[in-house]
C-alpha positions in Angstrom: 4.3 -4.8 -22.9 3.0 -2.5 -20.4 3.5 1.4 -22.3 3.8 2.9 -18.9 7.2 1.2 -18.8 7.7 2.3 -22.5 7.3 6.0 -21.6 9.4 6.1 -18.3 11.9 4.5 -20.0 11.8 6.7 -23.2 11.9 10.0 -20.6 14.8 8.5 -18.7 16.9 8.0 -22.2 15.6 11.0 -23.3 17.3 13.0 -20.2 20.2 11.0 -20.2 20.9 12.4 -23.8 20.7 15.7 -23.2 23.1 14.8 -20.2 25.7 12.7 -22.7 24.9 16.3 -25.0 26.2 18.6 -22.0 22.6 20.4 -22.4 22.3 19.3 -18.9 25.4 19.9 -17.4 27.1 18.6 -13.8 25.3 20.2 -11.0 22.5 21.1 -13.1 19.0 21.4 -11.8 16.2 19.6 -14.1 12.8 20.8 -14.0 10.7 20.0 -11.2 8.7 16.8 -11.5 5.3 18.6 -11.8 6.7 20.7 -14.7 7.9 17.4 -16.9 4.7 15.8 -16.2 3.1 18.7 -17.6 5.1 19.3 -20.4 5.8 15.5 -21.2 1.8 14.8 -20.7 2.6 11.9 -18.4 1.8 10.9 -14.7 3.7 11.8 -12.1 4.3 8.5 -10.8 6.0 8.1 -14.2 8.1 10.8 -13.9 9.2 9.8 -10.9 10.3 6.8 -12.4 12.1 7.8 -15.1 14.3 9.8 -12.2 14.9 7.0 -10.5 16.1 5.0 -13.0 18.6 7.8 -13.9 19.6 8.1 -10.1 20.6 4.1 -10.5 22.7 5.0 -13.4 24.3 7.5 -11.4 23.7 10.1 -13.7 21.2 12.1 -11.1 20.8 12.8 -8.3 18.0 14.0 -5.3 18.6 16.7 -2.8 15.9 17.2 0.1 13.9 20.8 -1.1 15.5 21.4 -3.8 15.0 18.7 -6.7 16.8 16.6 -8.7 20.1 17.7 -10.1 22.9 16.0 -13.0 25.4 14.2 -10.7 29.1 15.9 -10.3 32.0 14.4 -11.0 33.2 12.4 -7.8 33.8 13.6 -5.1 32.1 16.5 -5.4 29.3 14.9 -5.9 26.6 15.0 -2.7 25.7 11.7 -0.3 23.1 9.3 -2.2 19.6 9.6 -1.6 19.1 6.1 0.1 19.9 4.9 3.0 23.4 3.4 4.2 22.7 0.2 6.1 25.6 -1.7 8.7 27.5 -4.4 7.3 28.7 -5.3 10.6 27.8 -8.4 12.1 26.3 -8.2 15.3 25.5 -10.7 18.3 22.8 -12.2 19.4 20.1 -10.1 21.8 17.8 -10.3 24.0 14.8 -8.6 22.5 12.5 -5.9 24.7 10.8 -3.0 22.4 6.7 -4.3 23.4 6.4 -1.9 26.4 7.3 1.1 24.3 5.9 -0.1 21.2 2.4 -0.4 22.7 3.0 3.1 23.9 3.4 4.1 20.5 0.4 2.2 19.4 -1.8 4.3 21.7 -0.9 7.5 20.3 -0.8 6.6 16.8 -4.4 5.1 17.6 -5.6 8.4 19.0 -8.7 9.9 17.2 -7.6 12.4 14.5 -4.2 11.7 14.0 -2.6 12.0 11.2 -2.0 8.3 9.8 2.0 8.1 8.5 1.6 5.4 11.7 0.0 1.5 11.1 1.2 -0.2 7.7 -2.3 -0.2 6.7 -4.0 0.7 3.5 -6.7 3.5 3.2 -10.9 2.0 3.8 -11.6 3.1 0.7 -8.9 1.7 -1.7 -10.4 -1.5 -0.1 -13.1 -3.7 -1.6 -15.1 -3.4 1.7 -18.6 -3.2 0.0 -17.9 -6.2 -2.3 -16.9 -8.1 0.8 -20.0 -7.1 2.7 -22.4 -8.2 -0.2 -20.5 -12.1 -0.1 -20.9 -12.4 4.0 -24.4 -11.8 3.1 -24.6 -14.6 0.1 -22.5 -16.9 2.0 -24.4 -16.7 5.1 -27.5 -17.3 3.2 -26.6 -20.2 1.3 -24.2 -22.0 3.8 -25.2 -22.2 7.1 -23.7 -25.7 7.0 -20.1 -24.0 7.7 -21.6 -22.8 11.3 -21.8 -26.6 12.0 -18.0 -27.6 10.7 -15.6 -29.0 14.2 -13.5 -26.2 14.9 -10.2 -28.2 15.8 -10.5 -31.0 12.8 -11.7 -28.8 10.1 -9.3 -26.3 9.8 -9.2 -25.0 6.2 -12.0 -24.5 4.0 -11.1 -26.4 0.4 -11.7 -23.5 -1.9 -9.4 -20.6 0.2 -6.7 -23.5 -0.3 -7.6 -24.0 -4.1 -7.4 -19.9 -4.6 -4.2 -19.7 -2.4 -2.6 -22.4 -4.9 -4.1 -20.9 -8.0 -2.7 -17.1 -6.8 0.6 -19.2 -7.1 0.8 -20.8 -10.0 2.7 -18.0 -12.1 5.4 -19.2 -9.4 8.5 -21.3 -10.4 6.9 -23.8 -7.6 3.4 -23.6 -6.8 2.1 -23.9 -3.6 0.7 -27.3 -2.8 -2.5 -27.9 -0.8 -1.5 -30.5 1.6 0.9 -27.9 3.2 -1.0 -25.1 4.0 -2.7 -24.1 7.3 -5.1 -21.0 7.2 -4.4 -18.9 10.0 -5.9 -15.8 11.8 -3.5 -12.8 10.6 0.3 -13.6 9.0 1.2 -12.5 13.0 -0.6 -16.2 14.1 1.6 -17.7 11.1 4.9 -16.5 12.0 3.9 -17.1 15.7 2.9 -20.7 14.4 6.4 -21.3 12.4 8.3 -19.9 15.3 7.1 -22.4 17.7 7.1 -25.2 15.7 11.0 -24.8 15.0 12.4 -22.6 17.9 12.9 -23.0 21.8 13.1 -20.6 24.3 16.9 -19.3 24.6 17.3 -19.9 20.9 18.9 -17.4 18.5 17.1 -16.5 15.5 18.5 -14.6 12.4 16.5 -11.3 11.2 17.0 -8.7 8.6 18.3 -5.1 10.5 16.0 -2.8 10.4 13.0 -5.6 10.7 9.6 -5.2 11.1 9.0 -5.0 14.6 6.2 -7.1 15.4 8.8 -10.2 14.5 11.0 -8.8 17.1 7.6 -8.5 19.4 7.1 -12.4 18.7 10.7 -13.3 19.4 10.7 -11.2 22.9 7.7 -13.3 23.3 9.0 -16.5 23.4 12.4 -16.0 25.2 14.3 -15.7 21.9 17.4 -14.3 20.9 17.8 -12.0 17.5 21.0 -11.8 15.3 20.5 -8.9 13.1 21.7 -9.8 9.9 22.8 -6.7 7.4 20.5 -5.3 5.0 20.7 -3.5 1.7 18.0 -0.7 1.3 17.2 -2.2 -2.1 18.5 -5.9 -2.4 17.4 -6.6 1.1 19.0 -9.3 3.3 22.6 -9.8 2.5 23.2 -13.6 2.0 26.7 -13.2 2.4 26.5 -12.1 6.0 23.9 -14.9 7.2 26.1 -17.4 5.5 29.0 -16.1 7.6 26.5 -15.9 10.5 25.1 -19.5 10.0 28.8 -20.6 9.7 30.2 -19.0 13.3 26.4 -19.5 15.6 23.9 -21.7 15.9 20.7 -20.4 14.5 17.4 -21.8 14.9 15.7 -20.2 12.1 16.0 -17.1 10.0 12.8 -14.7 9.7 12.6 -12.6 6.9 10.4 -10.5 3.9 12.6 -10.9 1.1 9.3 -9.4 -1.2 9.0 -5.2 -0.1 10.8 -5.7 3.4 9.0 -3.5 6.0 10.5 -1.0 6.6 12.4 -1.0 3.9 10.6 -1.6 1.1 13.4 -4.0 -0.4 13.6 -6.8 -3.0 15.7 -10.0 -2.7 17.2 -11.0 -6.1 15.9 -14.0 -7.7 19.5 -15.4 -7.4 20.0 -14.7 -4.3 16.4 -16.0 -2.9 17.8 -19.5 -4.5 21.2 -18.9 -3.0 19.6 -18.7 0.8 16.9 -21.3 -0.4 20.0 -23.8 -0.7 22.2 -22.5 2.1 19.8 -23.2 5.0 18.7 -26.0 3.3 22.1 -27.4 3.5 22.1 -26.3 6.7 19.2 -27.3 8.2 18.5 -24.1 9.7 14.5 -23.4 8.4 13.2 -20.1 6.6 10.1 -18.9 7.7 8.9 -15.8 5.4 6.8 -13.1 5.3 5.2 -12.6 1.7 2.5 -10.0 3.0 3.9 -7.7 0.4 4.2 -9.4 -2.2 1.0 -9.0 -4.5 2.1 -5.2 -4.4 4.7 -5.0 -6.4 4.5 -1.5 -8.5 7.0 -3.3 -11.4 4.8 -5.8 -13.9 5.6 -8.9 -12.5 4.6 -10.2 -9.2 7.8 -11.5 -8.0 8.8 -14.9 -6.7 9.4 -15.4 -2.7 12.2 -17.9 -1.4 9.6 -20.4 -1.1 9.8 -21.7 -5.0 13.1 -21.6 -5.1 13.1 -24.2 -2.0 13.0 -27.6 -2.8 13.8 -29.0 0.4 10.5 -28.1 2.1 12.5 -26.0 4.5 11.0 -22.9 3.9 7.8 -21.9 5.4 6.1 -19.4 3.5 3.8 -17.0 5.3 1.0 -14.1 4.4 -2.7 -12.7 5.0 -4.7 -10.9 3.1 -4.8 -7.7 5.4 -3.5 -5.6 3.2 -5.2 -6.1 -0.3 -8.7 -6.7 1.4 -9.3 -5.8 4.8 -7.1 -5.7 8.0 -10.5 -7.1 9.7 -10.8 -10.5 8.2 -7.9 -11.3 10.0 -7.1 -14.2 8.0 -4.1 -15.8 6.7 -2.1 -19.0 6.1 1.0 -20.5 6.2 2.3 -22.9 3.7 4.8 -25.1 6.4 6.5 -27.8 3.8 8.2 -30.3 5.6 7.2 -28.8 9.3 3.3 -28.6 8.1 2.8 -31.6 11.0 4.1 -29.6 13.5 2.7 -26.3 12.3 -0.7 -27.7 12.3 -0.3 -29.4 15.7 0.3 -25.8 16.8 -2.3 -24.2 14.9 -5.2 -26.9 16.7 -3.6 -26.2 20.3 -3.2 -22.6 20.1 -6.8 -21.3 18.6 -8.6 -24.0 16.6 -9.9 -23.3 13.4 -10.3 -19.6 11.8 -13.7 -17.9 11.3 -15.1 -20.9 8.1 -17.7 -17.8 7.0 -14.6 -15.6 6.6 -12.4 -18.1 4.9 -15.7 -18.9 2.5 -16.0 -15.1 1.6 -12.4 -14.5 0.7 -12.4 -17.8 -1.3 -15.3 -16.2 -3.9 -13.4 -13.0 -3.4 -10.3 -14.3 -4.6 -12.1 -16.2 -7.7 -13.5 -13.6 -9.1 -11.8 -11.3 -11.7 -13.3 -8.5 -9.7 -10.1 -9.1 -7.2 -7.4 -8.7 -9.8 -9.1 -5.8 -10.9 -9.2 -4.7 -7.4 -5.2 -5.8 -6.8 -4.4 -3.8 -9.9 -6.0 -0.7 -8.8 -4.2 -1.4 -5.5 -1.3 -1.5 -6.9 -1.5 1.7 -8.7 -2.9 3.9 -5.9 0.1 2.4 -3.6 3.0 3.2 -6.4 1.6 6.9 -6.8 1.3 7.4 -3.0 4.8 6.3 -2.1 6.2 8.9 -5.4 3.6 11.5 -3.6 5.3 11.1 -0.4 9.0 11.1 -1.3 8.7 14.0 -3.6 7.2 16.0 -0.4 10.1 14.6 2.0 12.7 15.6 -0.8 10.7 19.0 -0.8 10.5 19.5 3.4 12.8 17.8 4.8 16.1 19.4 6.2 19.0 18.8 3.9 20.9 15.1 4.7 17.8 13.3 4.7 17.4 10.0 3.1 14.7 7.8 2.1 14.5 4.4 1.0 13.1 3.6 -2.6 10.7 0.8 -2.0 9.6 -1.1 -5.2 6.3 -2.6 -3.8 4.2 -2.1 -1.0 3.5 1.3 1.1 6.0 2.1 3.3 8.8 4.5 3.5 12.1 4.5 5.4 13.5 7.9 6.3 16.9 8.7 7.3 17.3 11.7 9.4 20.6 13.5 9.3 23.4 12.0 11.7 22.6 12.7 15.5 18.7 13.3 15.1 16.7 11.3 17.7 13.4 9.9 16.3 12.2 9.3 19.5 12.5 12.7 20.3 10.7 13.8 17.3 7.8 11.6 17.7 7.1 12.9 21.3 6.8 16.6 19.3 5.0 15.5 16.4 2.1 13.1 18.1 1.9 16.6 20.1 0.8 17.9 16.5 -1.3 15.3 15.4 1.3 13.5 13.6 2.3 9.8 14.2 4.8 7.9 13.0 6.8 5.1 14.0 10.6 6.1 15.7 13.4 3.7 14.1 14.8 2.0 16.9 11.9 -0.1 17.3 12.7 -1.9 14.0 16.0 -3.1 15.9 16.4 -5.5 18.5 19.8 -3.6 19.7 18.4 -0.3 19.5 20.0 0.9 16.0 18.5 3.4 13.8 17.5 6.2 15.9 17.8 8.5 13.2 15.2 7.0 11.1 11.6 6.7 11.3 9.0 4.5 9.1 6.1 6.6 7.3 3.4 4.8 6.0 1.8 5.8 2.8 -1.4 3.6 2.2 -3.5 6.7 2.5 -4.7 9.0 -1.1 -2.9 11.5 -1.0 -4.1 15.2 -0.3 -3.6 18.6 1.2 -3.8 17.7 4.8 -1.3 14.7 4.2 1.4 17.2 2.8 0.9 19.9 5.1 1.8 17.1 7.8 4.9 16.5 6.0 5.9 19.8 5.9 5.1 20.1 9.3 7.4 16.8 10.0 10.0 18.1 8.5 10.3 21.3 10.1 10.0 19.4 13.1 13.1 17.4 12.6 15.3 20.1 11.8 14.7 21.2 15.1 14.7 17.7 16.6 17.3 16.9 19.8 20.5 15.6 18.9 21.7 13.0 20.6 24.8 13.2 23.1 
C-alpha cells in the first residue's frame, strides 16, 4: 500500500481527534501547512491532503489568506472553498470564442510571460533528452519507415501494441483493430466529430469545457448544449439524460478523467451509467482521456470507454502532456465508427510522422517511461498544492478554487461581479497570462473565473505572480 496514503490519512484522523476532543474548537485556526509539515516531518503535498480530506468530511474549512480553520456550526459557517457550478439546463448555441481566444493566445505566447496560460507541462519535467537519443537510433536503423505509403499505412504496429498494453489494467482493453493514430488529441476529436456530426447539429458538452472543443464545434457549424458540471464528480448524468430525453443530440464530448478546467472525476458508476444511456440511445461518446495517466491518487482510473460495450464510445488522447507537446501525436480508438473515423483520418491529412510514431512506441516500452509518468505525476500533485496554498494565501476573500485530483490545472472562482476579462487585460500588462473563464463556455458563463495552469516547478517568481494576481483582482472591474 502506498505509505504516503498511510500518513495523510493518519494526519487527517489525527486532526479530526483533537477536533471530536474540542482541542480544536469551531472557528479555530490550525497551524499553517508549512508548520505541520515541519513538525509532522512530512511533505507538503501530504499535508495538503490530509486537509482536504478533512474539508470533505466537513470538519474544515479554507479561507483565502488566512488558512484553514475547524468548521462552525451551520450557518455560521463560511461559503465552501470550491466552486458552485449551474444546474440549469440550458439551450443549444451557436459557438464564437476563436477570434478572442486567438487574441489571448498571442499574449499568453509573448516572450517572458509568466506561464499560468497553455495547459502545458514544464521542458524539463519532460523526457526530451531520452526522446532525442531514440530519433537518433530509430533513424539509424529504420530508414525503411521513410518509404511506408502515407494514406494506406497509417499506424505503425508497435504504438498500437503499447497503446493496448497501457490499457490492459482497464476493465476493457483497448483493441487494435479500432485505433487510428492521429496528429494531436485536437485531430482526434476533430476526426470523431466529423465522422458523427453534421453541420447545424447540437452536440452535448460539459459547462465550463475546455475551449478548444468549443473551437472545433464553431468550426464545423455546430451547436453546443452545455450540460451541468460538478467541480469534483464532473458531468452530471442526470442532466444529459434529461437533455438527451427533450433534444436531439448528435453526440456528447466530454473528459470525464481530470476535466479541463476543472480538474474533475466521473464516478466509476456513473461512467457505466452514461456508457449505457447513450448506448441506448444511440447518441455516440467521443472522449477526451488526455488526463488520464495523471492521476495524483494510486490508481489510474478507468475512462467511459471500458465501461462501453456497445462500441459507441470513441475514446480519444495524445501523448502531449506526459512526453512532449511537439510530437504531436495521438490516436483515437473509434469502436463501431473506426470505418468512418479512418476514412476521415486518410482524407483530411494522411498518415502521421512513422519516425515519430516509432520513437514513442520504444518510449512507451521501456520502464524508463513509467518511471518517467511517476515522477510526472508527483511533480504535477505538489505544483497544483503549491499553487492553491498561494491563491488561499493572496487572493481577496470569496475566492474559490476547484480541487482537481489529476492533471495541472486550476479553476478559480473570483468573488461575484469580478470580470476576468478585465483582469487579464491588467495582468498580461504585468507579465501575467492566464486564461479569462468565459472562453470555457459557449454562452459566455463564468466570467468570474479564470483557468491557471500549474505544469511549471514551482519557485519564487511563480508566487510573486500570484500575489501579484491576486492583488490585481481585488481591484478588478465589476461588472454592471
Amino acid at each position: 500500500m502506498d505509505q504516503r496514503i498511510l500518513r495523510y490519512e493518519r494526519l487527517a484522523d489525527e486532526l479530526a481527534g483533537m477536533i471530536a476532543g474540542r482541542i480544536l474548537r469551531p472557528g479555530d485556526r490550525l497551524p499553517s501547512v508549512r508548520r505541520l509539515a515541519h513538525e509532522k516531518r512530512l511533505s507538503i503535498s501530504t499535508v495538503v491532503q490530509a486537509l482536504r480530506q478533512l474539508e470533505e468530511r466537513g470538519q474544515v474549512e479554507a479561507r483565502p489568506q488566512s488558512g484553514f480553520f475547524v468548521c462552525l456550526p451551520a450557518p455560521e459557517r463560511s461559503p465552501q472553498l470550491e466552486p458552485q457550478t449551474r444546474r440549469r439546463l440550458a439551450r443549444p448555441v451557436a459557438v464564437d470564442i476563436s477570434s478572442r481566444l486567438m487574441g489571448v493566445h498571442a499574449c499568453i505566447a509573448r516572450p517572458g510571460m509568466v506561464p499560468f496560460g497553455t495547459a502545458m507541462p514544464a521542458a524539463e519535467l519532460l523526457p526530451i533528452a531520452s526522446l532525442q537519443r531514440l530519433y537518433g537510433l530509430v533513424g539509424r536503423r529504420s530508414g525503411a519507415l521513410l518509404d511506408r505509403n502515407s494514406h494506406t499505412d497509417l499506424n505503425h504496429p508497435d504504438l498500437v501494441r503499447q497503446f493496448v498494453r497501457h490499457s490492459l489494467a482497464w476493465g476493457q482493453p483497448l483493441a487494435a483493430d479500432e485505433i487510428v493514430v492521429t496528429n494531436s488529441c485536437t485531430e482526434a476529436l476533430s476526426l470523431c466529430l466529423r465522422a458523427v456530426t453534421r453541420p447545424g447539429d447540437t452536440v452535448a458538452v460539459e459547462s465550463p469545457s475546455y475551449y478548444l472543443m468549443l473551437q472545433l464545434l464553431e468550426q464545423m457549424g455546430l451547436k453546443a448544449l452545455e450540460i451541468p458540471t460538478h467541480h469534483r464528480l464532473g458531468l452530471s448524468v442526470d442532466a444529459l439524460e434529461i437533455a438527451s430525453r427533450e433534444r436531439r443530440i448528435a453526440a456528447c464530448l466530454l473528459v470525464s478523467n481530470f476535466s479541463n478546467p476543472l480538474g474533475s472525476l466521473v464516478p466509476d458508476h456513473e461512467k457505466k451509467r452514461l456508457a449505457e444511456l447513450m448506448a441506448e440511445r444511440r447518441i455516440p461518446v467521443i472522449e477526451d482521456d488526455i488526463f488520464g495517466g495523471l492521476h495524483f491518487g494510486p490508481d489510474r482510473p478507468w475512462p467511459v470507454k471500458s465501461f462501453d460495450t456497445a462500441g459507441n464510445v470513441m475514446l480519444c488522447s495524445s501523448l502531449s502532456k506526459t512526453l512532449s507537446p511537439s510530437l504531436r501525436l495521438g490516436y483515437v480508438a473509434a469502436g463501431r465508427f473506426h470505418a468512418e473515423v479512418l476514412m476521415q483520418k486518410t482524407l483530411t491529412s494522411g498518415a502521421t510522422n512513422p519516425v515519430t510514431q516509432a520513437v514513442a512506441a520504444r518510449h512507451l516500452e521501456s520502464t524508463a517511461h513509467d518511471r518517467h509518468l511517476r515522477g510526472l505525476r508527483r511533480a504535477c500533485e505538489r505544483q497544483v498544492m503549491q499553487m492553491s496554498e498561494a491563491i488561499l494565501r493572496y487572493f481577496p476573500a470569496g475566492t474559490r478554487l476547484s480541487q482537481p485530483q489529476g492533471g495541472f490545472v486550476l479553476w478559480v472562482e473570483l468573488p461575484a461581479g469580478s470580470d476576468s476579462a478585465v483582469l487579464f487585460e491588467h495582468a498580461v500588462r504585468e507579465g501575467i497570462a492566464f486564461v479569462p473563464g468565459d472562453l470555457f463556455s459557449a454562452s459566455g458563463r463564468y466570467r468570474n473565473c479564470l483557468r491557471l495552469n500549474c505544469g511549471n516547478p514551482w519557485s519564487p517568481r511563480l508566487e510573486e505572480a500570484v500575489k501579484r494576481l491576486g492583488a490585481l483582482a481585488g481591484e478588478a472591474s465589476v461588472l454592471p
